[in-house]
N, C-alpha and C positions, 0 to 999 in steps of 0.2 A: 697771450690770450688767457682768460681766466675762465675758469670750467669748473662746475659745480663738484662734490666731493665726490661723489656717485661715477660722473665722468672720467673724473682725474685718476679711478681706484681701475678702470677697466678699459682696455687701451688696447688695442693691436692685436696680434691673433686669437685675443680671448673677445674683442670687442666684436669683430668678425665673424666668431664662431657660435655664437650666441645670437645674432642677427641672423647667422643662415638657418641657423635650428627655430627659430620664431618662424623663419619665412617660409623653407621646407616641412612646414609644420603645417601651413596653411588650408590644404587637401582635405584637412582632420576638420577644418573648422567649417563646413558648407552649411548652407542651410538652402533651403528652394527656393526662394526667390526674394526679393528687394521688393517692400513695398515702393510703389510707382507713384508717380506725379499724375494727379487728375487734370484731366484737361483743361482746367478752369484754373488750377496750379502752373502749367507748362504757359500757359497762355500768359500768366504774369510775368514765369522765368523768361519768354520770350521777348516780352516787351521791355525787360530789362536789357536783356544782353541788346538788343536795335538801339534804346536811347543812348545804353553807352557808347556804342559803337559808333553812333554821327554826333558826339560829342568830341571836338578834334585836343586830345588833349595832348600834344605834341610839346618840346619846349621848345617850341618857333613862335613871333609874334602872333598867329593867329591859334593856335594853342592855349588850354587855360583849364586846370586840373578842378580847382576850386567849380567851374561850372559842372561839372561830372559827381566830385562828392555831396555838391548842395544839394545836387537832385535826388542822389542816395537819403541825404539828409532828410528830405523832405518826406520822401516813402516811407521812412521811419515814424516819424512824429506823425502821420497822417494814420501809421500801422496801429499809436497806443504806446510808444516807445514812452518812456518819462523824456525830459528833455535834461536831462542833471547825468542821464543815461548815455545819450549822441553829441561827440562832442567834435565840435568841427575848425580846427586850429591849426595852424603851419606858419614859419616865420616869413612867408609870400601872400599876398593880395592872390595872386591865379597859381597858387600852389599849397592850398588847404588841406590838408588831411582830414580822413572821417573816421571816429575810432568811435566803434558802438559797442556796449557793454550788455550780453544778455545776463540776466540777473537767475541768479537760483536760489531757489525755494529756501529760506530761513536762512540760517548762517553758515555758508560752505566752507568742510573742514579741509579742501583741500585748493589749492593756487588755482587759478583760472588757465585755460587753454586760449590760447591766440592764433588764429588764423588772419595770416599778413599778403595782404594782394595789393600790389601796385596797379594803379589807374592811369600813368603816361604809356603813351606808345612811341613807338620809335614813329620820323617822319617817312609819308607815303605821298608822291609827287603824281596826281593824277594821270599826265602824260607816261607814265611808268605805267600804268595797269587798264585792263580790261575792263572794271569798273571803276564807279565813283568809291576810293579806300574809305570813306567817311560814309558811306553810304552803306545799309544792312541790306544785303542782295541775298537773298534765298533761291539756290540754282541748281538743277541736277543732283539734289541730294546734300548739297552743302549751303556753310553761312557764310559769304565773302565780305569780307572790310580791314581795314588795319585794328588790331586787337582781337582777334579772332581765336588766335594762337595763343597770341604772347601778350595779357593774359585778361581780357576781359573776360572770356569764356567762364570762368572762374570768379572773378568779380560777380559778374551774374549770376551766377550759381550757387553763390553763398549769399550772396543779398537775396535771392528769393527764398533761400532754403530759412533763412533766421526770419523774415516774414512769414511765411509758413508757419514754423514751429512756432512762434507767438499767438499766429490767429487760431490755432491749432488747442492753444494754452500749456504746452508741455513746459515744463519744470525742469531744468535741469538740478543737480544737487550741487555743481561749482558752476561759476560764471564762466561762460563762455565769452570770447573780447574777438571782434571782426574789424580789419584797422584796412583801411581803402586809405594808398600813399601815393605821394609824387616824387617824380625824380630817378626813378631805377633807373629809368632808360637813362640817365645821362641829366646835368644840369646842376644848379648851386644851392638845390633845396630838400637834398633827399629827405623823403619825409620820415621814412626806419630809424634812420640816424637822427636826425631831430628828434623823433618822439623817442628815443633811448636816452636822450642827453637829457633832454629838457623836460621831458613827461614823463619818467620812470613809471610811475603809480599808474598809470591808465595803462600800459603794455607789458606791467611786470607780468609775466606767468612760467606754469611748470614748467612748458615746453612750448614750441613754436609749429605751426603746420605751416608751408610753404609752398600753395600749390604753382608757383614758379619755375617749379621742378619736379623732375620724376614724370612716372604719366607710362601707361602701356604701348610697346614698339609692335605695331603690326607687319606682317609681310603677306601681301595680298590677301588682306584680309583675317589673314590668322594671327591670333594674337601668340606673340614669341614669348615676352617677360615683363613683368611690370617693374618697374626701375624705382626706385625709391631714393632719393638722395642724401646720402651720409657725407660729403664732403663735393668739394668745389676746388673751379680753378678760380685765378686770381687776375681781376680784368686789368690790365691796362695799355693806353694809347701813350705814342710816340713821335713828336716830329722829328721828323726825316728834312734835314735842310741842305742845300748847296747850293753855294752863291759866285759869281762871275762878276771881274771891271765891264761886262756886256761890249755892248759895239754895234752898229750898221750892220742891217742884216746880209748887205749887200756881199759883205766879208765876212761867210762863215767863220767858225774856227772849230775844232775838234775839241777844245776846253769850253763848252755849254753846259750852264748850271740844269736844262733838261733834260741831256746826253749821260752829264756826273749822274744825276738822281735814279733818272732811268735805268743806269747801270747796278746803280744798289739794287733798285724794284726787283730786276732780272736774277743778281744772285740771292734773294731774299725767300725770292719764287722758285727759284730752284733748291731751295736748301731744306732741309729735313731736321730737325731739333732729333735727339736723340731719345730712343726707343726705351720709355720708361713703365714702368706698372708699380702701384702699390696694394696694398691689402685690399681695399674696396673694389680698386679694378681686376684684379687678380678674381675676387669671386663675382664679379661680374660675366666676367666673360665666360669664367669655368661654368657658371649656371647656364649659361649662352649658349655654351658649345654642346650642352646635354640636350638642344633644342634644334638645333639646327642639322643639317646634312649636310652630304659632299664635302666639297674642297674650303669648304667654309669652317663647316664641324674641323674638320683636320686642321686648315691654319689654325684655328685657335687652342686647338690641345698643343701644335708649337709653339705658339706665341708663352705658353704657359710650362713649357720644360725649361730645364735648368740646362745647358743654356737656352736662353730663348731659343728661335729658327728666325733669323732678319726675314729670309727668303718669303717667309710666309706671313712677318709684321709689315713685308710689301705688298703683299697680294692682299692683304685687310685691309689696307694704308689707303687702297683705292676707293674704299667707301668712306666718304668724310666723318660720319659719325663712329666709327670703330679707329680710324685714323686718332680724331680728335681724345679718343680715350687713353691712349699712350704717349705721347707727347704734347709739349708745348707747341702752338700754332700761333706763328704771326703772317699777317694779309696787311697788304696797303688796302686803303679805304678812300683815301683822299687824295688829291691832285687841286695843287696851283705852282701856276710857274707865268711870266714873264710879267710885261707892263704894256707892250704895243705891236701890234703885228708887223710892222718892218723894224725891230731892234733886239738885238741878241739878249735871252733873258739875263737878267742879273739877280735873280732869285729864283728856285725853283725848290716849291716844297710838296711834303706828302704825310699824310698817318697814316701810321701800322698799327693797326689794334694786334693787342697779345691776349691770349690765353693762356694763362701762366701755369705751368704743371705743379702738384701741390710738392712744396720743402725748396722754391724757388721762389727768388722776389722779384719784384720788378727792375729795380738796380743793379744786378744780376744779367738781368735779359738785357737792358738797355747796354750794359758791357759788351752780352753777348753778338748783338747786332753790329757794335760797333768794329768788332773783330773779325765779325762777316764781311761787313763790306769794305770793309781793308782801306779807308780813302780819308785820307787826313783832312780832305777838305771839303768832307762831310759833315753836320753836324746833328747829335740825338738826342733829344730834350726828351723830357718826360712832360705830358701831359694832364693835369689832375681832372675831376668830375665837373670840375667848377670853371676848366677852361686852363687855367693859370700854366703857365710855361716854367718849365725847372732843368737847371741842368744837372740835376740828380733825381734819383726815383726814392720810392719808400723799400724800407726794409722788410716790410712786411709780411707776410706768407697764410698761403690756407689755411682754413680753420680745420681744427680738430673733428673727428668722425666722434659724434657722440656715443653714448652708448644706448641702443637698443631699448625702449621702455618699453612691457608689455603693453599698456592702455594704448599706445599707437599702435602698433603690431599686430597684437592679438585683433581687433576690428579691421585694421586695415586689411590684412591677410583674407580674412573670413569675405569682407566683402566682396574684394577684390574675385576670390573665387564663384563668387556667387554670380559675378556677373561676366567673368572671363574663364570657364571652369578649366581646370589644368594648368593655367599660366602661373610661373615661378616668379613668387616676387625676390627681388634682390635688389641689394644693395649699389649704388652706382655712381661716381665722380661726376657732378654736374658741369658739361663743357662750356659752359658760359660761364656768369657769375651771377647772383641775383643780393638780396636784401638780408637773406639769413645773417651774413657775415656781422653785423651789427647786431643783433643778438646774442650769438655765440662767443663774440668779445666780452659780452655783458655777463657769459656764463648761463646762456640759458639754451637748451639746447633746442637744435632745430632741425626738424625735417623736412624736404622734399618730394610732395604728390600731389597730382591733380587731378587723378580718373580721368586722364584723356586720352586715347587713343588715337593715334598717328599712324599712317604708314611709312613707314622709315625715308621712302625719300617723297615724300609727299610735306617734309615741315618747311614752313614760307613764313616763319615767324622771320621779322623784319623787312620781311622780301616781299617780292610782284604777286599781287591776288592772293593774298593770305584769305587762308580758305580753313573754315573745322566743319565735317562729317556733321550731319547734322543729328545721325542717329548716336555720334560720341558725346556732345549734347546734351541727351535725353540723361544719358548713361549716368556722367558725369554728377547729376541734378540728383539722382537716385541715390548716387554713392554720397553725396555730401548731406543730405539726410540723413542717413541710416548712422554716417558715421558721426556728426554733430551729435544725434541722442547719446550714440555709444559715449563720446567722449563726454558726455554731460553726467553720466553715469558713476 
């Protein structure tokens, strides 16, 4: 991975410690309040996040990203945008990217800012949900559809806020760059990675905002810490195969290729990756535990002595999102197995998605599964973005924790306060994996927020009735103003 000089000179407990003093510094930076979105403002931002949302941009046949960006497109050019400014490209017919460049006032001395939002959703099967997923349903206080969460919210929210601020006529003094992609979710057209390979010039900049990640954890309501993302785990899928000479079902036999499978599934599910932390997560939690109470406050000051306390990495282990922050997590996802319902399977397969803990690779894991399930006559293929089947995995490993720029920090902090007053921003391992990663190979460093507020177990990104607060929303819309001026600044 290559990391800019800046990067490279500041690393590890100095990298850390300079992030938590920007962040615990935050208090210092208040001001009274955020100007707000006029109703006549909210009304646009509104009707963006609904078009996007029953735009089915899945990568299934009726799925198709290019219809989503063109529409972005179109509100651009209709806004006053130059057209040499919106440029709408991707190496797919229904997987176009939309990279819009706002322009600053005379010749800017300093790189542009990029805010990077993918526009696919993961797929949502109506029979699964209470509503139509493609359908913007406003209910009891929330907005229901697929991309809710994960991350049109955001999409929305930065296309109305760079509408705005144009009709607005504000000048920033560097260019601001807003890139709406395809493919994060999965597929053969990532549009980050494309536009990094092939389009340098249009996505070069200082630094990267990625509101993909990060985002304020609430617990009933109260907001706990705003999470910011300085590093990532490392995504990847697995087939899981075992195969049978089959037979007439009429004659069981105890060697069934969905008996072999099923038996890996079980020890796979029962099995725990070893209890790890590094410098990010380390001050994650320790900020954590300065916030919380009870038996929760206390596991986490053990999870954080030397030696750890297991005892009490189990009793956090039980919530998935504190689980997910110390080790690696691998889940079957998928199930096929036979050819006919009266003949014994002769193929029975499965994928396990991994979330790969960082200074671990995927060929690694794949090993390490293979050592789990003890059964020779198993087999664990590595699966890539693009589909493709390998009987080896890549070398590869998490990206570097950048180092701390004040121009993100110093705004982010202040606002953040401004709108969640007391909440501790920190630094935090994102348990997924998102688009940054393509950047940050490139040497450009990237961060992780989205001003969105969750209740910790209220997140359904990928899941049944993906639902966002509608007042987080509002929130959101406010912060991405305030802080686009900041950073144009």
């Amino acid at each position: 991975m290559r990391r800019n000089s800046f990067v490279a000179t500041i690393t590890g407990s100095v990298l850390l410690a300079i992030l938590g003093a920007l962040c615990h510094g935050s208090a210092a930076l208040g001001q009274s309040a955020l100007p707000t979105a006029s109703a006549e403002d909210r009304a646009e931002a509104r009707a963006i996040f609904k078009q996007l949302i029953e735009i089915n941009t899945t990568d299934t046949p009726r799925g198709n990203v290019t219809t989503a960006t063109a529409a972005m497109q179109r509100r651009l050019l209709a806004a006053g945008f130059p057209a040499e400014d919106v440029h709408l490209l991707g190496p797919d017919a229904r997987k176009q990217n939309l990279v819009v460049r706002y322009r600053a006032a005379g010749t800017p001395t300093e790189k542009p800012v990029l805010f990077l939002c993918h526009m696919d959703v993961v797929e949502a099967l109506q029979s699964d949900w209470s509503t139509n997923p493609f359908e913007f349903v406003e209910k009891d206080g929330f907005y229901y559809g697929r991309g809710t969460q994960d991350m049109k919210n955001s999409d929305a929210a930065l296309m109305a806020t760079v509408l705005r601020l144009h009709r607005e006529g504000y000048k920033p003094k560097r260019d601001l760059i807003l890139a709406l992609t395809a493919d994060e979710e999965g597929g053969k057209f990532n549009g980050a990675g494309w536009l990094v390979r092939e389009h340098r010039d249009l996505v070069d900049a200082a630094y990267v905002i990625n509101p993909d990640a990060g985002g304020v954890e609430l617990d009933h309501g109260r907001a706990v810490v705003a999470d910011v993302e300085a590093t990532e785990k490392v995504y990847s899928d697995f087939q899981i195969t075992a195969t049978n000479r089959g037979g007439h079902s009429s004659l069981p036999r105890p060697d069934n290729a969905i008996y072999e499978l099923t038996g890996a599934l079980t020890k796979l599910a029962g099995y725990a990756f070893p209890f790890e932390m590094n410098e990010v997560t380390r001050t994650y939690f320790k900020n954590l535990a300065a916030q919380e109470t009870g038996q929760t406050a206390t596991d986490m000051q053990g999870i954080l002595a030397s030696p750890p306390e297991m005892a009490a990495a189990v009793r956090l282990g039980e919530e998935p999102s504190f689980n997910a922050n110390f080790r690696t997590t691998c889940v079957a996802t998928r199930l096929s197995a036979g050819h006919a319902n009266n003949a014994l399977p002769q193929t029975a397969q499965a994928i396990a998605n991994c979330r790969i803990f960082p200074g671990h690779s995927p060929e690694e894991i794949r090993k390490q599964l293979i050592s789990i399930f003890a059964d020779d006559k198993l087999s664990v293929k590595f699966v890539s973005d693009a589909g493709e089947i390998s009987d080896t995995a890549p070398e590869r490993k998490a990206m570097v924790p950048p180092a701390p720029i004040p121009a993100v920090f110093d705004p982010l902090t202040r606002l953040t306060q401004v709108l969640w007053p007391g909440t501790p921003v920190t630094p935090v391992m994102e348990n997924g994996a998102s688009d940054s990663i393509y950047f940050a190979q490139a040497g450009i460093p990237c961060y992780g927020y989205s001003a969105i507020a969750l209740e910790r177990d209220d997140v359904r990104a990928h899941g049944r009735d993906e639902r966002l607060p509608v007042d987080s929303y509002w929130k959101s819309l406010d912060f991405f103003y305030s802080f686009l001026k900041a950073e144009g600044e």
